[in-house]
C-alpha positions as CSV (number, residue, x, y, z in Angstrom):
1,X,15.1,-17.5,-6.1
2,X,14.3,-16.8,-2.6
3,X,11.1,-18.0,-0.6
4,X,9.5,-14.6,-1.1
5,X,9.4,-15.0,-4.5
6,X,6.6,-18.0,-4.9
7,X,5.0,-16.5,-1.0
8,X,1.4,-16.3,-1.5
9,X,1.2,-13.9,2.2
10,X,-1.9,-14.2,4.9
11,X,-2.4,-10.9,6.3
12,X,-3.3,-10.5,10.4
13,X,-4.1,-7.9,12.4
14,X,-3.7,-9.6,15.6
15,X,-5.6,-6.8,18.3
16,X,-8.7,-7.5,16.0
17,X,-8.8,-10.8,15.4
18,X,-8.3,-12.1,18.9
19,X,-10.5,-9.2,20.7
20,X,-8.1,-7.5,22.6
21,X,-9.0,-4.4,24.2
22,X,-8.7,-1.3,22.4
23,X,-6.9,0.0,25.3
24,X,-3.5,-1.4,27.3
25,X,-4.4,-1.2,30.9
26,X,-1.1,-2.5,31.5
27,X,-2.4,-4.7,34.7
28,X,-1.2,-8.2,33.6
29,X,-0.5,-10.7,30.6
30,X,-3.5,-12.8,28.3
31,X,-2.3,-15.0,26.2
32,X,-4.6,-14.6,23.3
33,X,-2.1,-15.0,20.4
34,X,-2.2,-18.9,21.6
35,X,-5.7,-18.4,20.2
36,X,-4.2,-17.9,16.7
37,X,-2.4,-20.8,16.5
38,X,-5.7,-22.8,14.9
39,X,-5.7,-20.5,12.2
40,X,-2.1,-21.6,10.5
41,X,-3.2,-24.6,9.8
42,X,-6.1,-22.9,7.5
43,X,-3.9,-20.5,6.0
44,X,-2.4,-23.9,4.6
45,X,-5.6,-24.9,4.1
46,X,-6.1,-21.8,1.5
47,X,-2.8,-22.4,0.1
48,X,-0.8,-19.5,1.8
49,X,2.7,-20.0,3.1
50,X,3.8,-16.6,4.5
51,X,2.3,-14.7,7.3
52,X,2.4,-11.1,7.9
53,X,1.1,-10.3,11.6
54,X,1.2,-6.9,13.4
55,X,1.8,-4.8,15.0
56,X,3.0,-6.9,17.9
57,X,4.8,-5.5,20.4
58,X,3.9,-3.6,23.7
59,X,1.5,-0.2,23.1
60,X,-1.1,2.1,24.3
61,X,-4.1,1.2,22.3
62,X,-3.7,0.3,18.6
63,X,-0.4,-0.9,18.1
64,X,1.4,2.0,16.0
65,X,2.3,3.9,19.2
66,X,5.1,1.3,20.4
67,X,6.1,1.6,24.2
68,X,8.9,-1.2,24.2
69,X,10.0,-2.8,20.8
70,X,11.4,-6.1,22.6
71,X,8.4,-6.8,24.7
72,X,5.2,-8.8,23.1
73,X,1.6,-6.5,24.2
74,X,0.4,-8.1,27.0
75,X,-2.9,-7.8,25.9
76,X,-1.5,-10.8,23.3
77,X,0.7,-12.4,25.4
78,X,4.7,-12.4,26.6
79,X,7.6,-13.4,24.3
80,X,7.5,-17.0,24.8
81,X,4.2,-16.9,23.2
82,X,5.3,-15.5,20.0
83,X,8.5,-17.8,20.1
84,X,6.2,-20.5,20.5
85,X,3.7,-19.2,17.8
86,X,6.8,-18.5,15.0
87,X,8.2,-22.0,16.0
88,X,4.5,-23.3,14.8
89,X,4.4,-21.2,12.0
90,X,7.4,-22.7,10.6
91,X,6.7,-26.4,11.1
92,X,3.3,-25.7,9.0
93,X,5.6,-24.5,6.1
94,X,4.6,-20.7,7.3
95,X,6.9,-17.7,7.0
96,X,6.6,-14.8,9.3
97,X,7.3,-11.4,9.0
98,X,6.3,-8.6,11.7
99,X,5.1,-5.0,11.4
100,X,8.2,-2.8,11.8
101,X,7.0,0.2,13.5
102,X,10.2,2.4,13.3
103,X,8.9,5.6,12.3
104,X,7.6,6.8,15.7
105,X,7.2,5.5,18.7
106,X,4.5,6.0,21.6
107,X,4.7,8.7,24.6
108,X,5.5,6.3,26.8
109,X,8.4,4.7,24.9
110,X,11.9,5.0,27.2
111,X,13.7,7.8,25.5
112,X,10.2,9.6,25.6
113,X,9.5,9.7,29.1
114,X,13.5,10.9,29.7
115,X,12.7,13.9,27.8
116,X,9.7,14.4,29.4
117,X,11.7,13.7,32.9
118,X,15.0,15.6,32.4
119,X,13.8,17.8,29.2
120,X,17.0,19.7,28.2
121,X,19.1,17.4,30.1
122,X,18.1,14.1,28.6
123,X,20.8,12.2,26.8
124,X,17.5,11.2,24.6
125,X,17.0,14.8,23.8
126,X,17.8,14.0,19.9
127,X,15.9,10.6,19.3
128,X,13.0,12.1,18.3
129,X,13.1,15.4,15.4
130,X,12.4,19.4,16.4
131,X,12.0,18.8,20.2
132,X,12.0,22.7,20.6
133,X,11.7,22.8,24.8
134,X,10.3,26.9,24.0
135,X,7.1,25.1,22.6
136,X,4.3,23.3,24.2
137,X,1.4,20.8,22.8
138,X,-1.8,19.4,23.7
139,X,-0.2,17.0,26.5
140,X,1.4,20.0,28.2
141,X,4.3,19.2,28.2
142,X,6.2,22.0,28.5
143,X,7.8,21.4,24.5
144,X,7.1,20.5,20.8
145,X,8.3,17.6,18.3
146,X,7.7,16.4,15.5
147,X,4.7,13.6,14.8
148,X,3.4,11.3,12.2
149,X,0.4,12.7,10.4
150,X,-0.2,15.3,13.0
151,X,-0.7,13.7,16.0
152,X,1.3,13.8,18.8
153,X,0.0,10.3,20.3
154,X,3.0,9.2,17.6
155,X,6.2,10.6,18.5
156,X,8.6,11.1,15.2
157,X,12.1,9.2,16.1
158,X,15.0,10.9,14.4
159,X,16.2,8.4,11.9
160,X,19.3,10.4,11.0
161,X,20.9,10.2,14.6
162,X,23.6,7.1,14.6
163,X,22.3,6.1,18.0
164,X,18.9,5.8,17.2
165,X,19.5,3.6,13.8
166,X,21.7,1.6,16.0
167,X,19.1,0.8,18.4
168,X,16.7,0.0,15.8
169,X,19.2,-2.0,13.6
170,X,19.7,-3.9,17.3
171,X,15.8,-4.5,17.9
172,X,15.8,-6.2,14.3
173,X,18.2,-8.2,14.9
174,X,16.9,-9.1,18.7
175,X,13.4,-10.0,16.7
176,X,15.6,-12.3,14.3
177,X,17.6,-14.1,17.3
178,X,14.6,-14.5,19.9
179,X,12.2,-14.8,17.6
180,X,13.1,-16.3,14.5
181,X,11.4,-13.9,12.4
182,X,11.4,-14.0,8.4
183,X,11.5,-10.5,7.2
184,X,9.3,-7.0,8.3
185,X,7.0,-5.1,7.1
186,X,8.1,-1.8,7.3
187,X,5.4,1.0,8.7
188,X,5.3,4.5,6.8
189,X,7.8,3.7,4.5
190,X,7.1,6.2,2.7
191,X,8.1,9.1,4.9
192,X,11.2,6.7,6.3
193,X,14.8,8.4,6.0
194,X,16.5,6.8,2.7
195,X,19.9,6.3,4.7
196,X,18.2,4.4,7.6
197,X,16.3,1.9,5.1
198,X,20.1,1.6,3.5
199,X,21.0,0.9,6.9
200,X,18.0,-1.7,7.7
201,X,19.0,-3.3,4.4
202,X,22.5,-4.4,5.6
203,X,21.1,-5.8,8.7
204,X,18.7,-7.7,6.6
205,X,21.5,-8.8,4.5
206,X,23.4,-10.5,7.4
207,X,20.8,-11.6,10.1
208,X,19.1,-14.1,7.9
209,X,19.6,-15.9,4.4
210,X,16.4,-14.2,2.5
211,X,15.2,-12.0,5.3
212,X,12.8,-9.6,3.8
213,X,12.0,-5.9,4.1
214,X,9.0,-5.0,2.5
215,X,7.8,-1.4,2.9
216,X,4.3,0.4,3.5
217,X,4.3,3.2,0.2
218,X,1.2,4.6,-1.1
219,X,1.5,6.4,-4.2
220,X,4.9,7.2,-6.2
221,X,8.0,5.2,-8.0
222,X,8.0,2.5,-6.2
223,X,11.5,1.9,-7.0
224,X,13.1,4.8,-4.9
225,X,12.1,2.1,-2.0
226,X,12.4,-1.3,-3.9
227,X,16.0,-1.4,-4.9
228,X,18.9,-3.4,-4.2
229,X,20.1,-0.9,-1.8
230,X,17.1,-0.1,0.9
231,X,14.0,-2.5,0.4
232,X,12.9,-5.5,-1.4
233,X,9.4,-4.8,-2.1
234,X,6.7,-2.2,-1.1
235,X,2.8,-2.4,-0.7
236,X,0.7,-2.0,-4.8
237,X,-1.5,0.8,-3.6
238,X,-1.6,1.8,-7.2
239,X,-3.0,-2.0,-8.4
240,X,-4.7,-2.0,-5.1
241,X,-7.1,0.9,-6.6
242,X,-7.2,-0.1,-9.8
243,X,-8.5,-3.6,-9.5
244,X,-11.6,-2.8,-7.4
245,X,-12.1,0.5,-9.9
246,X,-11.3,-1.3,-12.6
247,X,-14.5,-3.8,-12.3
248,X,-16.8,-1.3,-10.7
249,X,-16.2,1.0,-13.7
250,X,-16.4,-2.2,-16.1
251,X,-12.8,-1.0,-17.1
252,X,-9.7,-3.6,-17.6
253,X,-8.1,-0.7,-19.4
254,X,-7.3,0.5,-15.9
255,X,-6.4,-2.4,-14.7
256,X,-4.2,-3.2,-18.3
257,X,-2.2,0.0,-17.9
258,X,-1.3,0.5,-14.5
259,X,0.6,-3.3,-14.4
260,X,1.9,-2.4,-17.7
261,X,3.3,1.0,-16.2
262,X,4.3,-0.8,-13.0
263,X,6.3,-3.7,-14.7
264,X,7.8,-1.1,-17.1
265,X,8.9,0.8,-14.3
266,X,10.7,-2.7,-12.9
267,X,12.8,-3.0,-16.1
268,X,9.8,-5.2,-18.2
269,X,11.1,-8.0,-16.3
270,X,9.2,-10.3,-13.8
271,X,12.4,-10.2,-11.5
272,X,12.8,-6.4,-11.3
273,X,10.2,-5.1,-9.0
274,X,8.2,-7.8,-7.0
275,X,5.7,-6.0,-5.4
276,X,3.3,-7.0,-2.6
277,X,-0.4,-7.1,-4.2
278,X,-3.7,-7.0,-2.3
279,X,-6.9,-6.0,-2.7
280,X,-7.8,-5.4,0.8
281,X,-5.7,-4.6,4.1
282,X,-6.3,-3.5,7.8
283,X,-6.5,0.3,6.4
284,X,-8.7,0.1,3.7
285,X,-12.7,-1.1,2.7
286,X,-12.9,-4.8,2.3
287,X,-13.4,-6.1,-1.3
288,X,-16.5,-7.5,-0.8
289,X,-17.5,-4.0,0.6
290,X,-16.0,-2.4,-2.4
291,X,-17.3,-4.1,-4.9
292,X,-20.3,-2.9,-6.7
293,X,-21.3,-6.2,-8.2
294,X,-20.4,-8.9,-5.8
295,X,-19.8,-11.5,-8.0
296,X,-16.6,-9.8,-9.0
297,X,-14.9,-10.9,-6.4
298,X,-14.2,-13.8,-8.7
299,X,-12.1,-11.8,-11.4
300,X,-10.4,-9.4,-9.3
301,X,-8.8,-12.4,-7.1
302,X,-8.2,-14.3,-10.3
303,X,-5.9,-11.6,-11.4
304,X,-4.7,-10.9,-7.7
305,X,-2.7,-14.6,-8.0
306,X,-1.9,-14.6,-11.3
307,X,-0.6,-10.8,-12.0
308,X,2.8,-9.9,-11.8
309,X,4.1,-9.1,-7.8
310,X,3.0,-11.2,-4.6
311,X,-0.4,-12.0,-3.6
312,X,-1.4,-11.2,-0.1
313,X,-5.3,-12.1,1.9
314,X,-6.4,-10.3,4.3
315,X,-7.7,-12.2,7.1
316,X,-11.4,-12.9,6.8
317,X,-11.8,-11.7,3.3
318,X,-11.4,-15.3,2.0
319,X,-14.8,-15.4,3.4
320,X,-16.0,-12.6,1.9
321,X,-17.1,-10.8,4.7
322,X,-17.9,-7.2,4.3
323,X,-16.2,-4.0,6.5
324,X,-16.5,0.0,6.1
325,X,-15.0,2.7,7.3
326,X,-17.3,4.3,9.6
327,X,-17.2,8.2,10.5
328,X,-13.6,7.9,9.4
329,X,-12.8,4.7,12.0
330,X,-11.2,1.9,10.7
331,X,-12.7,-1.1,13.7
332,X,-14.9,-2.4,11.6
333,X,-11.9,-3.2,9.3
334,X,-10.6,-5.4,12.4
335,X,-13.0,-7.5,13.8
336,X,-12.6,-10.3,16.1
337,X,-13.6,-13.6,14.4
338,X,-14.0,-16.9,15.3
339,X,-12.6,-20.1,13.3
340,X,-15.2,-22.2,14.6
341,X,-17.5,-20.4,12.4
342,X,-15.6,-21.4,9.7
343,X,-14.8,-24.7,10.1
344,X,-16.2,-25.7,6.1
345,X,-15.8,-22.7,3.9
346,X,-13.6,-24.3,1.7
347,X,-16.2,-26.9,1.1
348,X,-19.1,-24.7,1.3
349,X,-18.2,-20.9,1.0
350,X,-17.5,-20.2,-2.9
351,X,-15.5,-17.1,-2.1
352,X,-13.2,-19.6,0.5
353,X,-13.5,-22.3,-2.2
354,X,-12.0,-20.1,-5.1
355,X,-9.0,-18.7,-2.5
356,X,-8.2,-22.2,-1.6
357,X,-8.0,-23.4,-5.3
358,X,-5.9,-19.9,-6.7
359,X,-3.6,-20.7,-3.7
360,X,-3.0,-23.9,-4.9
361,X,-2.8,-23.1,-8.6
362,X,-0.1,-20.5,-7.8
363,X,2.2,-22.9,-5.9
364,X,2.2,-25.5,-8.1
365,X,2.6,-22.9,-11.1
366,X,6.0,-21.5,-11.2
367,X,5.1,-19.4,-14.3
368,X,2.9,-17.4,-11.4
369,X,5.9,-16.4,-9.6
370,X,8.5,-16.3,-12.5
371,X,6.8,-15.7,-16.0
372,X,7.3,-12.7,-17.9
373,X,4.0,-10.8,-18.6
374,X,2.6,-10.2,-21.9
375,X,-0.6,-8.5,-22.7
376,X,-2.6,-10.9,-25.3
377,X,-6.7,-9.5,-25.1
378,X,-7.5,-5.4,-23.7
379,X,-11.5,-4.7,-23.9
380,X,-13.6,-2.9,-21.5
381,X,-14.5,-5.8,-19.9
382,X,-12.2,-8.8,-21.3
383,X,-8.6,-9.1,-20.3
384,X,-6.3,-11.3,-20.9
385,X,-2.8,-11.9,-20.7
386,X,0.3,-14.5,-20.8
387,X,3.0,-15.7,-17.9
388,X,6.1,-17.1,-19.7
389,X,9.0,-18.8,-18.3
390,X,11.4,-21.8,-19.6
391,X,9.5,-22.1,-22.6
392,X,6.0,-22.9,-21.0
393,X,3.1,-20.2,-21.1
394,X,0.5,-19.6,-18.8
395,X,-2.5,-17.9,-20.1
396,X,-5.2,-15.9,-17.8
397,X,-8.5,-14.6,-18.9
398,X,-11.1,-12.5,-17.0
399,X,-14.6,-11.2,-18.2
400,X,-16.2,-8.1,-15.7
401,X,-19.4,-8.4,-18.3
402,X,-22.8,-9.7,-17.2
403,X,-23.0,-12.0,-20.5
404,X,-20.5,-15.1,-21.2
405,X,-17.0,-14.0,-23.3
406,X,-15.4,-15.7,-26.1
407,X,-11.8,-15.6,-26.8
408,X,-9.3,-16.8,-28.7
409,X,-6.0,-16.8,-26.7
410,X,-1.9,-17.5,-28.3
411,X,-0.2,-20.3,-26.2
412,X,2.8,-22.3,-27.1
413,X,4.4,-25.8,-26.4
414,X,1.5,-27.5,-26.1
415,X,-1.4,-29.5,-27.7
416,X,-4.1,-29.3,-25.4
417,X,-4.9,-27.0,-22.4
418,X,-7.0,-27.2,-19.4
419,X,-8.4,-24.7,-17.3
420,X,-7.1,-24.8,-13.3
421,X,-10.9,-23.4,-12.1
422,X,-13.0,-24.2,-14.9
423,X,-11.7,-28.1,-15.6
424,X,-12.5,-27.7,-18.7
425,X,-9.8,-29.0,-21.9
426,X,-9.3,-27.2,-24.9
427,X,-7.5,-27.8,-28.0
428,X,-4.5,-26.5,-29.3
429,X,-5.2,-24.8,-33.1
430,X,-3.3,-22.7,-35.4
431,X,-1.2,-21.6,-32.3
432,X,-4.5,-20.8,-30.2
433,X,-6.7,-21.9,-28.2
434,X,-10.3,-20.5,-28.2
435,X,-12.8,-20.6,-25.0
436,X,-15.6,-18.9,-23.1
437,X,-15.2,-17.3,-20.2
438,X,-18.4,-17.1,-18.0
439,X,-19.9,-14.0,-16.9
440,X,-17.9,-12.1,-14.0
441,X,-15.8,-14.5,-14.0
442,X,-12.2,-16.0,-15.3
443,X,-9.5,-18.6,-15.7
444,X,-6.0,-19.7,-15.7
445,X,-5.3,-22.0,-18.7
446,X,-1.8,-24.3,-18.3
447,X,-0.5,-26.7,-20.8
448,X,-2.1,-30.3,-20.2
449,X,0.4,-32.6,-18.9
450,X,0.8,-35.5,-16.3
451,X,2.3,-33.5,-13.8
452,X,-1.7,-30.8,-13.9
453,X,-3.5,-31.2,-10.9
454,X,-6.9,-30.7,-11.7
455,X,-9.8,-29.9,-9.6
456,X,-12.2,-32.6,-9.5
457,X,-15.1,-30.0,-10.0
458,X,-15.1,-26.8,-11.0
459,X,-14.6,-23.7,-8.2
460,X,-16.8,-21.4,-10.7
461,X,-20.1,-23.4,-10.9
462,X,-21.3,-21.5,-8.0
463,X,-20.8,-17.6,-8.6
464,X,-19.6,-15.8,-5.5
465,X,-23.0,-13.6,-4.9
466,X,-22.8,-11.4,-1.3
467,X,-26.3,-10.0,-0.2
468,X,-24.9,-6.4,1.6
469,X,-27.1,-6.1,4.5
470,X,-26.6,-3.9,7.7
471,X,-23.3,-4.0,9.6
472,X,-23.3,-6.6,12.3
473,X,-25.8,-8.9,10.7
474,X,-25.4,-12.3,8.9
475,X,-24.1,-11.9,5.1
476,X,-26.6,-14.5,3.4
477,X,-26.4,-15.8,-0.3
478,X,-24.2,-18.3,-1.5
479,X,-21.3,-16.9,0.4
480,X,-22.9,-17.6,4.0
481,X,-20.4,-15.4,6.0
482,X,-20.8,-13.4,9.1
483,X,-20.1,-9.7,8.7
484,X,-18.1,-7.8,11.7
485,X,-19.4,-6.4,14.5
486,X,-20.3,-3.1,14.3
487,X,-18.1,-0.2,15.8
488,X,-18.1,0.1,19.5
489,X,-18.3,-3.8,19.9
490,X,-16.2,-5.7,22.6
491,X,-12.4,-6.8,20.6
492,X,-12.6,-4.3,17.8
493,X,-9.8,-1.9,17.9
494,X,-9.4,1.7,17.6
495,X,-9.4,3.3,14.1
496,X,-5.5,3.9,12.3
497,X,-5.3,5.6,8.9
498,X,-4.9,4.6,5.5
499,X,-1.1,4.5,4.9
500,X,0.1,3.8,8.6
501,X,-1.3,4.3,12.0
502,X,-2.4,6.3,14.8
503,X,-5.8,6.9,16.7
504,X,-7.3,9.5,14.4
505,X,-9.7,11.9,15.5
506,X,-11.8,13.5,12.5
507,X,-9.6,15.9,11.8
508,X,-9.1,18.2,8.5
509,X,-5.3,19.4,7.4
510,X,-4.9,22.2,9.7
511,X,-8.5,22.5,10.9
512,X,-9.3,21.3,14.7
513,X,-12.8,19.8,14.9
514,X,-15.0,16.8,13.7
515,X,-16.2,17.2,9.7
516,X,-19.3,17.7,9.4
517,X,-20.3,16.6,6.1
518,X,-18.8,14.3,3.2
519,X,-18.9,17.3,1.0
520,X,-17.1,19.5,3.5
521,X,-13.9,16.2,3.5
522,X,-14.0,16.2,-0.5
523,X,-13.4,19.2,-0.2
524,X,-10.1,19.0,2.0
525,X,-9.0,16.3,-0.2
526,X,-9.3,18.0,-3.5
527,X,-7.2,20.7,-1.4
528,X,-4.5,18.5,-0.3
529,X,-4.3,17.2,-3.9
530,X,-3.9,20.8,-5.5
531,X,-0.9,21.8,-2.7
532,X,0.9,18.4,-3.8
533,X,0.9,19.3,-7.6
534,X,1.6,23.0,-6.8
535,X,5.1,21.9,-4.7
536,X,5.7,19.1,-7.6
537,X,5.5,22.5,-10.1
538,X,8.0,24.6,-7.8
539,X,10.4,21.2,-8.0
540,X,10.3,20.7,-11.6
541,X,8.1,19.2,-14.6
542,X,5.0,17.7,-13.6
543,X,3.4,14.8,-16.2
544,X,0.4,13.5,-16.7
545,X,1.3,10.5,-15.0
546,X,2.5,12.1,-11.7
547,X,-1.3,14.5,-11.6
548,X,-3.1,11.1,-12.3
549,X,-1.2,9.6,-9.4
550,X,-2.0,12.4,-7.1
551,X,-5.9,12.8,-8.6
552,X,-6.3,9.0,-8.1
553,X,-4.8,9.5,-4.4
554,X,-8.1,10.6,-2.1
555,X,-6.8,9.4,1.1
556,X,-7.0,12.2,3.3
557,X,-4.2,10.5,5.7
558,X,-2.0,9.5,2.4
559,X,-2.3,12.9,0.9
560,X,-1.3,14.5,4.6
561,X,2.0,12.1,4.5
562,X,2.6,13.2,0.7
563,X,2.8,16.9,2.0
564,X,5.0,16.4,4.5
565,X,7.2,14.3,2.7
566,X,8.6,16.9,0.7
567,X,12.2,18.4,1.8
């Protein structure tokens, strides 16, 4: 059992959150990550224990397009400010992992500029893949190479080159030793070179008793990354989509099937592929944006703790505060925010309230992080399922309906149970227990005993309920949260794509120019989706599953990676 295993993760984009310019002028040092340290103690308040902050380190404007992996941005700070800022972190009982940008660096990284310097004659001719010095690009610089996603902000380093992996395997460990870092999060993992993760793996293996790697992968089996031989768990894109879908299409069966395909493709054990769950993240909508009935924010964090893999919160969605892509820019997914503003949500915000309380239940509930998973109730719009381990069960409902649900649920080893939101104490009958579940809504029902801690009121009487109004202005309702600040506002960064990063101008696959019309991009995506099943035809049999994967994929930036993953 390693920490990782029982980590309930806060997720921070740092530029965002502390209002850094979107661009690096490079003309001196703020400290603004001091700024963040008020915000550890609330991620103990809401019951998290591992933080996952980046990116970090020295770049041009959004983070992804690193100049100097062993230098904290200045617009956040120097390194004795993130020393200082870990060292915090960890007297709070806070783990901290850091974005791991290794699949490309920045244009003015130091083995870019040589090339650009000495061209030919650069020892650092071979760091990054295809520099072909008969070519030419945008920047004029007199030859070609390889990018992320089609941009050449994003430099592709050549993974395969033993001097290249040695430098990176070198920065992790420099992060580990000045630092004191618990594990990274690694960027594009997904279009990462298999021997270099094998590589990063036996780094990870010596720096650090249960130092973790944790991947970003969209779509795929997720165990070709999370193995015992590269990483040890990769982002849930495919739960990701199917617990917002799930409720907005009053469907569990969704939900049901793809963390019964998931933990089947772990081994049907709880142990075998720990994934890292979310619901919302620096690239994608927030929840409470997603969400076509607000008051299922309820449910779908319910079964965010409670389902099998590790739950993650990105910062600010405890509060339920809304963001959008707009015109394809993520900034409004990254606003700056204040604590201050904050300062009672768990007392008066229902959406903080129910975070804070799931965040408890799931670290005093070891069934959470260690139960097997069994499938007890599958409707349209009940679910409900069981977390076993050393003889004790856990049992979670959910209800997406608009009407109150009644159940009757199988437990074991146990007279009486008690519900960790609801309060409320049922009896144990012919192996059952029966109970109502309240409209869009749910619960987690553990075996009374004296060790329970129960709330002293219910987290549920109040129903989270989000009136959407226009970006920049107040959220009201029983929530009572301040959406972000709209895009172009002072702090709010640059937009990076789904999947990874990169300042992305509106671009189509292999079109130049802004898209003019929604129809026009569905278009391009339904494109991109056909040219990934036609190469998965020309490499072999293609099944259902692998076209629902792709079909369910309509991430233009994902789909682009997809394509040019293929060897």
């Amino acid at each position: 059992m390693a920490w990782y295993d029982e980590a309930c993760f806060y997720h921070i984009y740092p530029l965002g959150l502390t209002g850094a310019p979107a661009q690096n002028a490079y003309d001196g040092v703020t400290h603004r990550l001091r700024g963040l340290v008020p915000w550890i103690a609330h991620i103990r308040e809401i019951g998290c224990n591992a933080l996952y902050i980046g990116p970090l380190f020295e770049s041009v404007g959004h983070g992804y397009e690193t100049t100097d992996y062993k230098k904290l941005d200045s617009r956040l700070g120097d390194n004795e400010d993130l020393v200082d800022f870990v060292r915090e972190c960890h007297n709070a009982g806070v783990r901290v992992i850091l974005d791991g940008v290794f699949n490309h660096t920045g244009r003015d990284f130091f083995a870019f500029r040589d090339i650009r310097e000495h061209r030919e004659g650069s020892q650092y001719r071979d760091w990054y893949c295809n520099v072909n010095f008969w070519g030419n690009n945008e920047y004029n610089d007199g030859f070609s190479y390889d990018n992320w996603g089609g941009f050449n902000l994003l430099a592709k380093l050549n993974q395969r080159n033993p001097a290249v992996r040695d430098y990176i395997c070198d920065v992790v460990r420099f992060w580990v030793q000045e630092f004191d870092i618990d594990g990274i999060r690694l960027d594009a993992a997904d279009v990462l070179d298999f021997e270099f993760m094998k590589a990063l793996r036996g780094v990870a293996n010596t720096v650090k008793a249960d130092f973790w790697l944790m991947g970003e992968v969209i779509h795929g089996d997720y165990t070709r990354w999370a193995n015992q031989d590269t990483l040890h768990s990769v982002t849930n894109y495919h739960l990701h989509k199917a617990l917002y879908s799930g409720h907005n299409d009053h469907n569990f069966f969704e939900i049901a099937h793809t963390v019964k395909r998931l933990y089947d493709m772990g081994g049907s054990r709880p142990d075998g592929l720990k994934l890292y769950n979310f619901v919302d993240n620096h690239d994608v909508e927030r929840i409470a944006t997603k969400l076509v009935n607000p008051a299922h924010f309820t449910p779908v964090h319910i079964l965010l703790y409670t389902l099998p893999g590790i739950p993650s919160i990105y910062y600010g969605s405890e509060f339920a505060i809304e963001g959008r892509k707009e015109r394809g820019s993520d900034a409004s997914l990254r606003p700056a925010l204040d604590l201050e503003n904050y300062a009672d949500a768990v007392e008066k915000n229902p959406a903080t309230k129910l975070i804070a309380r799931l965040g408890a239940v799931r670290q005093q509930t070891p069934e959470l992080s260690y139960g097997n998973y069994q499938e007890l109730v599958l409707k349209n719009r009940q679910y409900a399922f069981a977390r076993d381990f050393q003889g004790k069960r856990v049992v979670v409902a959910v209800n997406n309906d608009d009407a109150p649900a009644s159940l009757q649920l199988p437990v074991s080893g146990a007279d009486c149970y008690v519900g960790m939101l609801s309060g409320e104490k049922v009896s144990v009958s012919g192996g059952k227990i029966s109970v109502t579940i309240a409209a869009s809504s749910g619960d987690i029902w553990v075996p009374c005993t004296e060790d329970t801690v129960v709330l002293e009121e219910p987290v549920l009487l109040d129903r989270i309920q989000t009136e959407k109004k226009e970006a920049g202005k107040t959220a009201a309702g029983a929530a009572g949260v301040q959406t972000e600040k709209p895009a172009g506002a002072a702090g709010v960064q640059p937009e990076k794509t789904a999947g990874t990063a990169g300042v992305q101008p509106e671009k189509t696959a292999g079109t130049a120019g802004v898209q003019p019309a929604k129809t026009y991009e569905e278009g391009v995506i339904a494109g991109l989706q056909e040219a990934i099943i036609a190469i998965m035809e020309k490499n072999g049999p293609v099944t259902d599953q692998m076209r629902r994967d792709v079909y369910n994929n309509t991430h233009h930036d994902s789909l682009v990676i997809w394509v040019k993953s293929f060897r």
